[in-house]
N, C-alpha and C positions, 0 to 999 in steps of 0.2 A: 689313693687307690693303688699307685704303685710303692712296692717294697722293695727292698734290697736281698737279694735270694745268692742265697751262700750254698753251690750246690755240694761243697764239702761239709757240711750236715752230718748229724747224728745216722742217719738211713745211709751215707758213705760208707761208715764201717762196712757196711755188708756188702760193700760191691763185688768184691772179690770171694769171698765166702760164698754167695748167695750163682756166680757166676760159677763155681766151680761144682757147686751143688745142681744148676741144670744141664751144665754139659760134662757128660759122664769123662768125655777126652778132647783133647783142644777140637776147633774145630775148623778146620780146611777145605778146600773146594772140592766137595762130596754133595751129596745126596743129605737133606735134613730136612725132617719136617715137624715144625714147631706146634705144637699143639695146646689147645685146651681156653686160649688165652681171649682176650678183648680184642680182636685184630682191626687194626686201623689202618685203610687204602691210603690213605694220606690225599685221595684225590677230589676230599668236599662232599664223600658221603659216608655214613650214619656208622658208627662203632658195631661192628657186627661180635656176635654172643659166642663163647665157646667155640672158636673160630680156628682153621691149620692157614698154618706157611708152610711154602716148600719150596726148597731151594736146590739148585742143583747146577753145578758148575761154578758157582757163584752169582747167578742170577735165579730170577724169580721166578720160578715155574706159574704156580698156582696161590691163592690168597684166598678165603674165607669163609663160608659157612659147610658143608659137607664135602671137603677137598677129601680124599679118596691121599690114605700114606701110601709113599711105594713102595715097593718090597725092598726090602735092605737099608731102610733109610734111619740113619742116626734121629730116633724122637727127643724132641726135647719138648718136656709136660710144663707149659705155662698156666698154666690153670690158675686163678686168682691175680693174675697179672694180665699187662696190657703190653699188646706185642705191636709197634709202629714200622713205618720205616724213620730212617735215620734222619734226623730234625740237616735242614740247607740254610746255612745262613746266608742271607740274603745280598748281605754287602760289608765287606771286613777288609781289613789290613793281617789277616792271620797270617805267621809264616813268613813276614817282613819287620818284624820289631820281635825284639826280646825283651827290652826296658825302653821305654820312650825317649826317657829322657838321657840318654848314654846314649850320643851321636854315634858311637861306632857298633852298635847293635839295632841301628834302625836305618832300614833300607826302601823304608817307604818311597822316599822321596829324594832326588839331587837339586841341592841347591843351587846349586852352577854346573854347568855345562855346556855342550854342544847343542843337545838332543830335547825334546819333547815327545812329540805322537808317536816317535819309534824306539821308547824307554819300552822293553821287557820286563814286566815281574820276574818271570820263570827263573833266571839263574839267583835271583837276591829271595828266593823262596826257601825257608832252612825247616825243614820236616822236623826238626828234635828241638825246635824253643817250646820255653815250656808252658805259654797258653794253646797252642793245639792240643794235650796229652789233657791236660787239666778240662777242655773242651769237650776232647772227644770223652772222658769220663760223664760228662753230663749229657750224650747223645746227641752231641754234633757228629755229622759223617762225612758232611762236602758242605765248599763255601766257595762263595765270589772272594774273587778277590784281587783288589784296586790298587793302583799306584795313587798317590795323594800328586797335587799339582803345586809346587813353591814358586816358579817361577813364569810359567805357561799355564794356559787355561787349558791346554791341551797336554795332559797329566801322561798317557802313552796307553800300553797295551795291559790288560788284566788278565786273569785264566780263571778256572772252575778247580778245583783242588778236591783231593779228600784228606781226612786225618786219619788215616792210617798209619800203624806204628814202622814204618818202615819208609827209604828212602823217595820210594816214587808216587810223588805225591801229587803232581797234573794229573787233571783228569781231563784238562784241554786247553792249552796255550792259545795265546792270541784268539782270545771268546772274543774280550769287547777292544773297544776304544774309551777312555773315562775322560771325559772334558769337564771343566768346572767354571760353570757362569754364575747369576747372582751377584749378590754383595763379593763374594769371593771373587770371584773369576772377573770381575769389573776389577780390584783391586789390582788384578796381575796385568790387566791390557789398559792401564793408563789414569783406570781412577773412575771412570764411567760405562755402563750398559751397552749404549750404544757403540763404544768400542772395542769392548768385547764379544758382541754378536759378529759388528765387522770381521774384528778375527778371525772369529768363528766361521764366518762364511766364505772368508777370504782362503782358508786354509782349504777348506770344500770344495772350492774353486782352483786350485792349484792344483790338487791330489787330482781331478774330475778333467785337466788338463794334462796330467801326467797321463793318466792314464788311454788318454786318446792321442798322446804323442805330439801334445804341440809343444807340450817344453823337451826342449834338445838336450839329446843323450849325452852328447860331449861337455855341452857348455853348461851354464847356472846362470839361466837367465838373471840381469840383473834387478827388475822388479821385484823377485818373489821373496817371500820373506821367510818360507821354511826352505831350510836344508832341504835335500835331493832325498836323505835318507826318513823326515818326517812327513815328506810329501809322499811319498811310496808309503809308509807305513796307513797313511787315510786311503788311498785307490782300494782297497777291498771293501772300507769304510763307507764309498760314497758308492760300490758295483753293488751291496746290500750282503758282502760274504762273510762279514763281521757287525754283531752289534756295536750300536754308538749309544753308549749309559750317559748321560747327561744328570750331573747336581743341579738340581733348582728347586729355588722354596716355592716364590711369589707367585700367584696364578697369572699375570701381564707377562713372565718369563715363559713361564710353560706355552703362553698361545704362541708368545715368538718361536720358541723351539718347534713348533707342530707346524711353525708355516713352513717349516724350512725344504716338508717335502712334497711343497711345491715345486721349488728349482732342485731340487734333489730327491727325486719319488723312489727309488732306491732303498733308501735310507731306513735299517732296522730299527728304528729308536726305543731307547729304553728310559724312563725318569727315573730318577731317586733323589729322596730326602722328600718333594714335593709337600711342603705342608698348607700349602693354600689351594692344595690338588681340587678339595672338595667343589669349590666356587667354580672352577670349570670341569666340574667331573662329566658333563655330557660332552664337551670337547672333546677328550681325551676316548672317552668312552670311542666316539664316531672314528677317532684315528684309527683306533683297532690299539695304542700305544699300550706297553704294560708299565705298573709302578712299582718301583720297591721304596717303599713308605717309611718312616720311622713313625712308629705308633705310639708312644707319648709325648710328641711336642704340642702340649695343650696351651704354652704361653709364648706371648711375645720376646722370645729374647734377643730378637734382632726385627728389625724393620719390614725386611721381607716375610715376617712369620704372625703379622697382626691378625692375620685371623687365622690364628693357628689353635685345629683343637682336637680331640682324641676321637671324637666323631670322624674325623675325618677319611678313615680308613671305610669306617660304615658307610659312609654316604657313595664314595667312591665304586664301594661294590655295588652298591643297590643302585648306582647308574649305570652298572655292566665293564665298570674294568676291571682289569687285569690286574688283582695286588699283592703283593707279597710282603714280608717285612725285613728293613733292612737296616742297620744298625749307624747308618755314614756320622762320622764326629760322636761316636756314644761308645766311649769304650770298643770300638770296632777291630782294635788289635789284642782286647783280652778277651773280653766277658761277652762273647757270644752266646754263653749257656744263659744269658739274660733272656732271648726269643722269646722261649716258652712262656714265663711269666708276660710278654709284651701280649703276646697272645690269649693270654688269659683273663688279662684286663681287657681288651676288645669284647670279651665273652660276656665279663659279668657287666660294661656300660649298657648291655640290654634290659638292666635292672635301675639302672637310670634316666629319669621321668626326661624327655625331650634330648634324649643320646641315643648315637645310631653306634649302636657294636656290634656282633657277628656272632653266630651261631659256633656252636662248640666245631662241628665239623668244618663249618668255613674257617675257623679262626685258625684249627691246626691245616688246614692244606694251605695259608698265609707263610707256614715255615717248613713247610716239607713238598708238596707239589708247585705249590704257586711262584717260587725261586726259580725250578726246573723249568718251568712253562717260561718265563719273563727273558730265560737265557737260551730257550728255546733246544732244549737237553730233556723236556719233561718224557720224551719216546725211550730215555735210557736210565734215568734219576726221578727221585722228587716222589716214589707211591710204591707200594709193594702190586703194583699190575702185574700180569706176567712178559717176561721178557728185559723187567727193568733189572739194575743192578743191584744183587742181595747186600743191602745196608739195612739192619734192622736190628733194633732197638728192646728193649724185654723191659718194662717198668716193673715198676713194686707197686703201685697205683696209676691215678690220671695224670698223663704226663704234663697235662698246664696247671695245675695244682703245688704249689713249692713245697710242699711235704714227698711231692715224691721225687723218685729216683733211678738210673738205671740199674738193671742189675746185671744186664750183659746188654754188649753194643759190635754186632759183626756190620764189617767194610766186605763188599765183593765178596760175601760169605765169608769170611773167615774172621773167627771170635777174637777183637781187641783188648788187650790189657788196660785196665780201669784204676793200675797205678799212676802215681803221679808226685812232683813234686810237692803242691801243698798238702795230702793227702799224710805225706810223710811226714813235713814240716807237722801241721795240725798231732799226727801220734806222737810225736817226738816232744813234742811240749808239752801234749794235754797232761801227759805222767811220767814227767823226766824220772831220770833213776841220779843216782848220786854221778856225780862228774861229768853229767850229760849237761848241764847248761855252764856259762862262762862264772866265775867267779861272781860279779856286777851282777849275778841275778840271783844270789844268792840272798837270802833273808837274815 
Protein backbone atom coordinates (compact mmCIF):
# COMPACT_ATOMS: atom_id res chain seq x y z
CA UNK A 1 0.00 0.00 0.00
CA UNK A 2 2.69 2.27 0.61
CA UNK A 3 5.01 3.91 -2.19
CA UNK A 4 7.87 5.86 -2.20
CA UNK A 5 6.78 9.50 -3.34
CA UNK A 6 9.49 11.76 -4.96
CA UNK A 7 7.93 15.01 -4.59
CA UNK A 8 10.38 16.39 -7.17
CA UNK A 9 8.31 14.84 -9.81
CA UNK A 10 7.42 15.75 -13.26
CA UNK A 11 4.34 18.34 -11.80
CA UNK A 12 7.80 20.22 -9.94
CA UNK A 13 8.68 21.76 -13.00
CA UNK A 14 5.83 23.90 -12.62
CA UNK A 15 6.21 25.12 -9.25
CA UNK A 16 7.69 28.10 -9.83
CA UNK A 17 6.04 28.93 -13.21
CA UNK A 18 2.69 28.04 -11.98
CA UNK A 19 3.50 30.27 -8.52
CA UNK A 20 4.32 33.15 -10.57
CA UNK A 21 1.32 32.84 -12.77
CA UNK A 22 -1.09 33.19 -9.48
CA UNK A 23 0.56 35.81 -7.80
CA UNK A 24 0.71 38.71 -10.01
CA UNK A 25 3.68 40.21 -7.33
CA UNK A 26 5.49 38.60 -4.59
CA UNK A 27 3.49 38.46 -1.84
CA UNK A 28 3.88 40.08 1.82
CA UNK A 29 2.03 40.87 4.76
CA UNK A 30 -0.94 42.61 3.01
CA UNK A 31 -4.49 42.00 2.49
CA UNK A 32 -5.05 38.72 -0.07
CA UNK A 33 -7.88 36.87 -0.80
CA UNK A 34 -7.47 33.52 -2.44
CA UNK A 35 -10.16 32.53 -4.30
CA UNK A 36 -12.11 30.19 -6.57
CA UNK A 37 -10.42 27.12 -5.00
CA UNK A 38 -11.17 23.63 -2.89
CA UNK A 39 -10.61 25.25 0.41
CA UNK A 40 -9.52 22.83 3.16
CA UNK A 41 -10.03 24.01 7.28
CA UNK A 42 -7.54 21.56 7.94
CA UNK A 43 -9.72 21.13 11.28
CA UNK A 44 -11.55 17.50 10.24
CA UNK A 45 -14.25 19.04 8.28
CA UNK A 46 -15.50 18.41 4.66
CA UNK A 47 -13.57 20.20 1.54
CA UNK A 48 -15.73 23.03 0.88
CA UNK A 49 -16.44 23.99 -3.16
CA UNK A 50 -15.33 27.05 -4.91
CA UNK A 51 -14.19 28.36 -1.57
CA UNK A 52 -12.04 32.31 -0.45
CA UNK A 53 -9.11 32.79 1.96
CA UNK A 54 -8.35 35.87 3.35
CA UNK A 55 -5.44 36.95 4.77
CA UNK A 56 -4.42 39.82 6.16
CA UNK A 57 -1.55 40.85 8.28
CA UNK A 58 -0.31 37.55 7.83
CA UNK A 59 -3.01 35.83 9.59
CA UNK A 60 -6.28 34.40 8.70
CA UNK A 61 -9.00 36.62 8.57
CA UNK A 62 -11.85 34.43 6.98
CA UNK A 63 -12.00 30.82 5.18
CA UNK A 64 -14.64 29.42 2.96
CA UNK A 65 -17.89 29.24 1.31
CA UNK A 66 -19.20 33.05 0.58
CA UNK A 67 -16.27 35.01 2.22
CA UNK A 68 -17.12 38.48 1.03
CA UNK A 69 -13.19 40.08 -0.83
CA UNK A 70 -12.19 43.25 0.63
CA UNK A 71 -11.59 46.14 -1.09
CA UNK A 72 -8.05 46.40 -2.10
CA UNK A 73 -7.21 43.00 -1.70
CA UNK A 74 -4.35 41.34 -3.87
CA UNK A 75 -6.95 38.25 -5.48
CA UNK A 76 -5.43 35.40 -6.32
CA UNK A 77 -7.89 32.93 -8.72
CA UNK A 78 -7.32 29.35 -7.52
CA UNK A 79 -9.97 27.90 -9.36
CA UNK A 80 -9.31 24.23 -10.25
CA UNK A 81 -6.89 23.91 -7.51
CA UNK A 82 -6.96 22.93 -3.79
CA UNK A 83 -6.04 25.78 -1.29
CA UNK A 84 -5.00 24.08 2.42
CA UNK A 85 -3.34 25.29 5.18
CA UNK A 86 0.22 24.49 5.46
CA UNK A 87 0.76 20.52 6.11
CA UNK A 88 2.68 20.24 10.43
CA UNK A 89 4.89 17.69 10.67
CA UNK A 90 4.32 16.04 13.56
CA UNK A 91 7.61 14.96 14.92
CA UNK A 92 11.16 15.49 13.07
CA UNK A 93 14.78 16.23 13.50
CA UNK A 94 14.51 19.06 10.73
CA UNK A 95 17.04 21.81 10.95
CA UNK A 96 19.57 19.60 13.11
CA UNK A 97 21.21 17.24 10.61
CA UNK A 98 22.36 18.18 7.02
CA UNK A 99 23.90 14.54 6.33
CA UNK A 100 23.37 11.96 9.01
CA UNK A 101 26.01 10.53 8.69
CA UNK A 102 28.94 13.37 8.68
CA UNK A 103 29.15 13.71 12.66
CA UNK A 104 29.82 17.36 12.18
CA UNK A 105 26.65 18.28 10.47
CA UNK A 106 24.47 16.46 12.78
CA UNK A 107 23.31 18.18 15.83
CA UNK A 108 20.83 15.97 16.88
CA UNK A 109 22.16 14.61 19.63
CA UNK A 110 25.63 14.78 22.16
CA UNK A 111 27.22 12.00 22.82
CA UNK A 112 28.99 12.87 25.95
CA UNK A 113 28.58 15.51 28.02
CA UNK A 114 27.40 17.29 31.12
CA UNK A 115 23.80 17.83 30.24
CA UNK A 116 20.49 15.88 29.36
CA UNK A 117 16.78 17.49 30.19
CA UNK A 118 18.46 20.98 29.88
CA UNK A 119 19.95 20.25 26.10
CA UNK A 120 18.20 23.27 23.82
CA UNK A 121 17.56 22.51 20.11
CA UNK A 122 17.08 26.18 19.48
CA UNK A 123 20.74 27.39 18.88
CA UNK A 124 21.90 23.68 16.78
CA UNK A 125 18.74 24.71 14.61
CA UNK A 126 20.23 25.95 10.98
CA UNK A 127 17.28 27.45 8.77
CA UNK A 128 19.35 26.91 5.38
CA UNK A 129 20.03 22.87 5.33
CA UNK A 130 18.83 21.66 2.68
CA UNK A 131 15.92 19.14 3.64
CA UNK A 132 13.77 22.30 5.14
CA UNK A 133 13.77 24.20 1.47
CA UNK A 134 13.19 20.78 -0.41
CA UNK A 135 10.35 20.30 2.49
CA UNK A 136 8.83 23.36 2.43
CA UNK A 137 8.59 22.85 -1.56
CA UNK A 138 6.19 20.06 -0.90
CA UNK A 139 4.05 22.07 1.59
CA UNK A 140 5.46 21.63 4.76
CA UNK A 141 5.22 25.02 6.90
CA UNK A 142 6.01 24.20 10.63
CA UNK A 143 7.18 21.06 12.57
CA UNK A 144 8.15 19.53 15.97
CA UNK A 145 11.01 19.27 16.53
CA UNK A 146 13.13 16.83 18.83
CA UNK A 147 16.45 16.24 20.22
CA UNK A 148 17.31 12.43 19.74
CA UNK A 149 18.54 10.86 23.29
CA UNK A 150 22.40 8.86 23.13
CA UNK A 151 23.14 8.81 26.40
CA UNK A 152 20.03 9.80 28.67
CA UNK A 153 16.44 8.77 28.46
CA UNK A 154 15.96 12.34 29.08
CA UNK A 155 16.81 13.61 25.42
CA UNK A 156 16.23 17.70 26.57
CA UNK A 157 14.10 20.49 25.35
CA UNK A 158 12.40 20.65 21.57
CA UNK A 159 10.56 23.82 19.77
CA UNK A 160 7.78 24.29 17.03
CA UNK A 161 9.56 25.77 14.03
CA UNK A 162 8.56 26.99 10.57
CA UNK A 163 10.30 26.54 7.17
CA UNK A 164 10.35 29.69 6.09
CA UNK A 165 13.05 30.88 3.76
CA UNK A 166 14.71 33.07 6.16
CA UNK A 167 16.59 33.17 9.49
CA UNK A 168 13.94 33.09 12.24
CA UNK A 169 12.71 30.03 12.18
CA UNK A 170 11.20 29.28 16.08
CA UNK A 171 8.04 29.56 16.31
CA UNK A 172 8.55 28.44 20.09
CA UNK A 173 11.27 27.31 22.00
CA UNK A 174 11.16 25.08 24.88
CA UNK A 175 7.40 23.56 23.60
CA UNK A 176 8.33 20.07 25.15
CA UNK A 177 10.52 18.00 27.13
CA UNK A 178 11.43 14.46 24.75
CA UNK A 179 12.29 11.48 27.01
CA UNK A 180 12.77 8.07 25.38
CA UNK A 181 11.63 4.72 27.31
CA UNK A 182 10.99 1.41 25.52
CA UNK A 183 13.38 -0.92 24.11
CA UNK A 184 15.44 2.36 23.83
CA UNK A 185 15.40 4.19 26.67
CA UNK A 186 15.75 0.90 28.90
CA UNK A 187 19.10 0.51 26.79
CA UNK A 188 20.34 3.97 28.18
CA UNK A 189 19.24 3.44 32.16
CA UNK A 190 21.13 0.11 32.44
CA UNK A 191 19.70 -2.56 30.16
CA UNK A 192 16.06 -2.89 31.82
CA UNK A 193 12.32 -1.04 31.98
CA UNK A 194 12.13 -1.08 35.15
CA UNK A 195 15.07 1.07 35.45
CA UNK A 196 14.28 3.32 33.13
CA UNK A 197 10.74 4.30 34.54
CA UNK A 198 12.92 4.63 37.94
CA UNK A 199 14.77 7.22 36.17
CA UNK A 200 12.22 8.54 34.81
CA UNK A 201 10.40 9.10 37.98
CA UNK A 202 13.35 9.80 39.94
CA UNK A 203 14.13 12.73 37.69
CA UNK A 204 10.25 14.03 38.29
CA UNK A 205 10.93 13.78 41.69
CA UNK A 206 13.95 15.96 41.92
CA UNK A 207 12.69 18.63 39.49
CA UNK A 208 9.00 18.50 41.79
CA UNK A 209 11.67 18.97 44.74
CA UNK A 210 13.47 21.86 43.19
CA UNK A 211 10.85 23.41 42.56
CA UNK A 212 9.34 23.44 46.16
CA UNK A 213 12.86 24.38 47.44
CA UNK A 214 13.84 21.41 49.24
CA UNK A 215 17.03 20.96 47.35
CA UNK A 216 19.56 23.79 48.45
CA UNK A 217 20.49 26.65 46.37
CA UNK A 218 24.05 26.56 47.46
CA UNK A 219 24.77 23.02 47.71
CA UNK A 220 24.09 19.64 45.31
CA UNK A 221 22.62 17.52 47.27
CA UNK A 222 24.69 14.49 47.15
CA UNK A 223 21.88 11.83 46.49
CA UNK A 224 20.55 13.50 43.33
CA UNK A 225 21.56 12.24 40.23
CA UNK A 226 20.70 15.13 37.73
CA UNK A 227 22.82 18.31 37.54
CA UNK A 228 21.17 21.44 39.12
CA UNK A 229 20.81 22.66 35.62
CA UNK A 230 18.68 19.39 34.28
CA UNK A 231 16.64 19.46 37.37
CA UNK A 232 15.47 23.07 36.54
CA UNK A 233 15.01 22.34 33.20
CA UNK A 234 11.97 19.47 34.36
CA UNK A 235 10.32 22.10 37.17
CA UNK A 236 8.05 23.62 34.27
CA UNK A 237 7.87 19.96 33.17
CA UNK A 238 6.42 18.49 36.28
CA UNK A 239 4.18 22.61 37.11
CA UNK A 240 2.41 21.33 33.55
CA UNK A 241 4.10 24.76 31.73
CA UNK A 242 5.81 22.59 29.28
CA UNK A 243 4.72 19.54 27.41
CA UNK A 244 6.46 16.11 28.27
CA UNK A 245 6.52 13.92 24.54
CA UNK A 246 7.31 10.59 25.64
CA UNK A 247 8.55 7.65 22.80
CA UNK A 248 6.89 4.47 23.46
CA UNK A 249 5.76 1.63 21.29
CA UNK A 250 4.40 -1.29 23.73
CA UNK A 251 0.90 -0.82 25.05
CA UNK A 252 2.30 -2.32 29.05
CA UNK A 253 4.67 1.21 28.45
CA UNK A 254 1.98 3.45 27.53
CA UNK A 255 -0.33 2.37 30.76
CA UNK A 256 2.92 3.01 32.94
CA UNK A 257 3.46 6.43 31.42
CA UNK A 258 -0.39 7.34 32.05
CA UNK A 259 -0.01 6.23 35.73
CA UNK A 260 2.62 8.62 36.12
CA UNK A 261 -0.15 11.32 36.72
CA UNK A 262 -1.10 10.03 39.48
CA UNK A 263 1.98 11.19 41.57
CA UNK A 264 2.45 13.95 39.04
CA UNK A 265 -1.29 15.36 37.85
CA UNK A 266 0.32 18.27 36.49
CA UNK A 267 1.78 16.55 33.82
CA UNK A 268 0.94 17.57 29.98
CA UNK A 269 1.81 14.34 28.49
CA UNK A 270 2.09 13.73 24.95
CA UNK A 271 2.95 9.97 23.18
CA UNK A 272 4.61 9.28 20.04
CA UNK A 273 5.75 6.53 17.99
CA UNK A 274 2.84 4.49 20.16
CA UNK A 275 2.32 1.41 17.89
CA UNK A 276 0.58 -0.90 20.28
CA UNK A 277 -1.53 2.35 21.00
CA UNK A 278 -4.62 0.62 19.49
CA UNK A 279 -4.83 -2.38 22.45
CA UNK A 280 -5.18 0.47 24.94
CA UNK A 281 -6.85 3.09 23.03
CA UNK A 282 -9.77 3.52 25.69
CA UNK A 283 -6.81 4.14 28.19
CA UNK A 284 -5.51 6.83 26.48
CA UNK A 285 -8.67 8.02 25.22
CA UNK A 286 -10.03 8.47 29.37
CA UNK A 287 -6.43 10.37 29.94
CA UNK A 288 -7.53 13.04 27.67
CA UNK A 289 -3.57 12.19 26.37
CA UNK A 290 -2.84 13.07 22.61
CA UNK A 291 -0.67 10.71 20.15
CA UNK A 292 1.63 11.46 17.46
CA UNK A 293 1.59 8.08 15.69
CA UNK A 294 3.65 6.66 12.88
CA UNK A 295 1.20 5.44 10.51
CA UNK A 296 2.83 2.52 8.86
CA UNK A 297 4.35 0.44 11.31
CA UNK A 298 2.26 -2.62 10.31
CA UNK A 299 5.16 -5.14 11.29
CA UNK A 300 7.00 -6.53 14.10
CA UNK A 301 10.36 -5.14 13.69
CA UNK A 302 11.20 -5.03 17.32
CA UNK A 303 9.51 -6.74 20.17
CA UNK A 304 7.75 -3.86 21.57
CA UNK A 305 5.81 -3.64 18.07
CA UNK A 306 4.09 -7.31 17.84
CA UNK A 307 1.11 -6.10 17.39
CA UNK A 308 1.79 -3.52 15.32
CA UNK A 309 -0.66 -2.47 12.54
CA UNK A 310 -1.78 0.35 10.26
CA UNK A 311 -5.18 0.12 11.70
CA UNK A 312 -3.87 1.40 14.34
CA UNK A 313 -4.38 5.03 13.91
CA UNK A 314 -8.20 4.07 12.91
CA UNK A 315 -8.93 2.44 15.88
CA UNK A 316 -7.34 4.98 18.11
CA UNK A 317 -9.68 7.77 16.74
CA UNK A 318 -12.66 5.79 16.74
CA UNK A 319 -11.92 5.39 20.64
CA UNK A 320 -11.74 9.36 20.74
CA UNK A 321 -7.94 10.22 20.80
CA UNK A 322 -6.15 12.68 19.94
CA UNK A 323 -3.96 11.80 16.76
CA UNK A 324 -1.76 13.07 14.74
CA UNK A 325 1.01 11.66 12.63
CA UNK A 326 4.49 11.68 13.28
CA UNK A 327 7.48 10.51 11.48
CA UNK A 328 10.06 9.46 14.90
CA UNK A 329 13.13 6.95 13.33
CA UNK A 330 11.50 7.41 9.65
CA UNK A 331 13.41 9.57 7.73
CA UNK A 332 12.39 12.17 10.34
CA UNK A 333 15.48 14.64 9.43
CA UNK A 334 14.66 14.64 5.63
CA UNK A 335 11.56 13.31 4.08
CA UNK A 336 8.75 14.94 5.94
CA UNK A 337 6.93 15.54 2.59
CA UNK A 338 6.44 11.78 3.16
CA UNK A 339 3.04 12.82 5.63
CA UNK A 340 0.79 13.34 3.03
CA UNK A 341 1.09 9.94 1.36
CA UNK A 342 1.14 8.47 5.20
CA UNK A 343 -2.13 9.99 5.24
CA UNK A 344 -3.40 8.90 2.32
CA UNK A 345 -2.88 5.27 3.04
CA UNK A 346 -4.97 5.73 6.38
CA UNK A 347 -7.65 6.97 3.73
CA UNK A 348 -7.72 4.25 1.27
CA UNK A 349 -7.42 1.10 4.49
CA UNK A 350 -11.11 2.04 4.54
CA UNK A 351 -11.33 0.05 1.29
CA UNK A 352 -9.95 -2.75 3.17
CA UNK A 353 -12.09 -5.72 4.45
CA UNK A 354 -11.58 -5.77 8.46
CA UNK A 355 -9.05 -2.32 8.52
CA UNK A 356 -9.87 0.66 10.38
CA UNK A 357 -8.47 3.98 8.26
CA UNK A 358 -9.90 7.37 8.32
CA UNK A 359 -11.83 9.44 6.41
CA UNK A 360 -10.42 11.89 3.78
CA UNK A 361 -10.96 14.97 6.25
CA UNK A 362 -9.90 13.18 9.40
CA UNK A 363 -6.82 11.82 7.75
CA UNK A 364 -5.60 15.51 6.48
CA UNK A 365 -6.47 17.29 10.00
CA UNK A 366 -3.86 14.04 11.24
CA UNK A 367 -1.14 16.46 9.41
CA UNK A 368 -2.23 19.95 9.66
CA UNK A 369 -4.68 20.54 12.68
CA UNK A 370 -4.09 17.55 14.80
CA UNK A 371 -0.07 18.30 15.28
CA UNK A 372 -1.23 21.95 16.38
CA UNK A 373 -3.82 20.56 18.93
CA UNK A 374 -1.22 17.61 20.46
CA UNK A 375 1.44 20.69 21.15
CA UNK A 376 -1.38 22.55 22.17
CA UNK A 377 -0.65 25.82 19.49
CA UNK A 378 -3.95 24.52 17.39
CA UNK A 379 -5.55 28.49 18.70
CA UNK A 380 -2.44 29.87 16.44
CA UNK A 381 -1.47 26.98 13.76
CA UNK A 382 -2.69 23.67 12.42
CA UNK A 383 -6.37 25.21 10.02
CA UNK A 384 -6.94 28.03 7.98
CA UNK A 385 -9.69 29.34 11.11
CA UNK A 386 -9.74 32.84 11.37
CA UNK A 387 -7.01 34.26 13.59
CA UNK A 388 -4.57 31.45 13.01
CA UNK A 389 -1.38 32.05 11.20
CA UNK A 390 -1.50 32.60 7.23
CA UNK A 391 0.46 29.29 6.21
CA UNK A 392 -1.24 28.18 3.12
CA UNK A 393 -0.59 25.97 0.69
CA UNK A 394 -2.28 26.25 -3.29
CA UNK A 395 -2.15 22.39 -4.85
CA UNK A 396 -2.39 21.41 -8.44
CA UNK A 397 -4.88 18.60 -7.14
CA UNK A 398 -5.67 16.47 -3.98
CA UNK A 399 -3.04 17.12 -1.81
CA UNK A 400 -2.85 13.06 -0.37
CA UNK A 401 -2.75 11.91 -3.70
CA UNK A 402 1.21 11.70 -4.97
CA UNK A 403 0.46 12.89 -8.46
CA UNK A 404 0.00 16.18 -6.86
CA UNK A 405 1.87 19.05 -6.02
CA UNK A 406 2.24 22.52 -4.63
CA UNK A 407 2.16 25.30 -6.68
CA UNK A 408 2.57 28.06 -4.21
CA UNK A 409 3.24 27.70 -0.32
CA UNK A 410 2.90 31.08 2.00
CA UNK A 411 4.53 31.17 5.83
CA UNK A 412 2.67 34.05 7.97
CA UNK A 413 1.43 35.15 4.63
CA UNK A 414 4.18 35.75 2.78
CA UNK A 415 4.74 33.64 -0.64
CA UNK A 416 7.94 31.13 -0.26
CA UNK A 417 10.30 30.12 -2.96
CA UNK A 418 9.74 26.59 -4.18
CA UNK A 419 13.36 26.42 -5.22
CA UNK A 420 15.68 24.08 -4.05
CA UNK A 421 18.60 22.07 -4.12
CA UNK A 422 17.35 18.75 -5.74
CA UNK A 423 15.06 20.61 -7.81
CA UNK A 424 18.28 21.98 -9.48
CA UNK A 425 20.36 18.91 -9.17
CA UNK A 426 17.28 16.82 -10.88
CA UNK A 427 17.50 19.94 -14.07
CA UNK A 428 20.96 19.82 -14.08
CA UNK A 429 21.13 16.26 -15.09
CA UNK A 430 17.79 15.39 -16.64
CA UNK A 431 19.56 17.50 -20.00
CA UNK A 432 23.14 18.18 -19.29
CA UNK A 433 24.69 20.38 -21.97
CA UNK A 434 28.07 19.66 -23.04
CA UNK A 435 30.78 20.18 -20.06
CA UNK A 436 28.20 20.09 -17.58
CA UNK A 437 28.84 16.71 -16.25
CA UNK A 438 32.56 15.21 -15.08
CA UNK A 439 34.39 13.43 -17.76
CA UNK A 440 33.55 9.64 -15.96
CA UNK A 441 30.12 10.37 -17.05
CA UNK A 442 30.75 10.76 -20.28
CA UNK A 443 29.69 7.79 -22.69
Amino acid sequence: MSRTMNPMGKKALLFVSAAATLFAAPVAAQTIAITGGKVVIGDGSAPIESGTVVLRDGKVVAAGAGVAVPAGAQVVDAAGRWVTPGLFAGFSRLGLIEVEAVRETNDSSASSGEFSAAIDVVPAINPKVTPIAVNRAAGITRAVVAPAAPASIFAGMGALIDLGDDYDAVTKPRAFQFVELGEAGSSKAGGSRASAFLEFRNGLIEAKALASGQRGVAAHPHDALLNRQDAAALVPVVNGDIRLMVHVERAADILNVLKLREEFPALKLVLVGVSEGWLVANEIAAAGVPVIASALNDLPSEFEKTAATQSNIGRMKRAGVTVAIGMINDSDAHKLHYSPQYAGNLVALQRVPGAAGLTWDEAFATISSGPAQAMGVDAMLGSLRPGRQGDVVIWDGDPLELSSAPVAVMIDGVQQPLDNRQARLRDRYRTPQEGALPKAYER
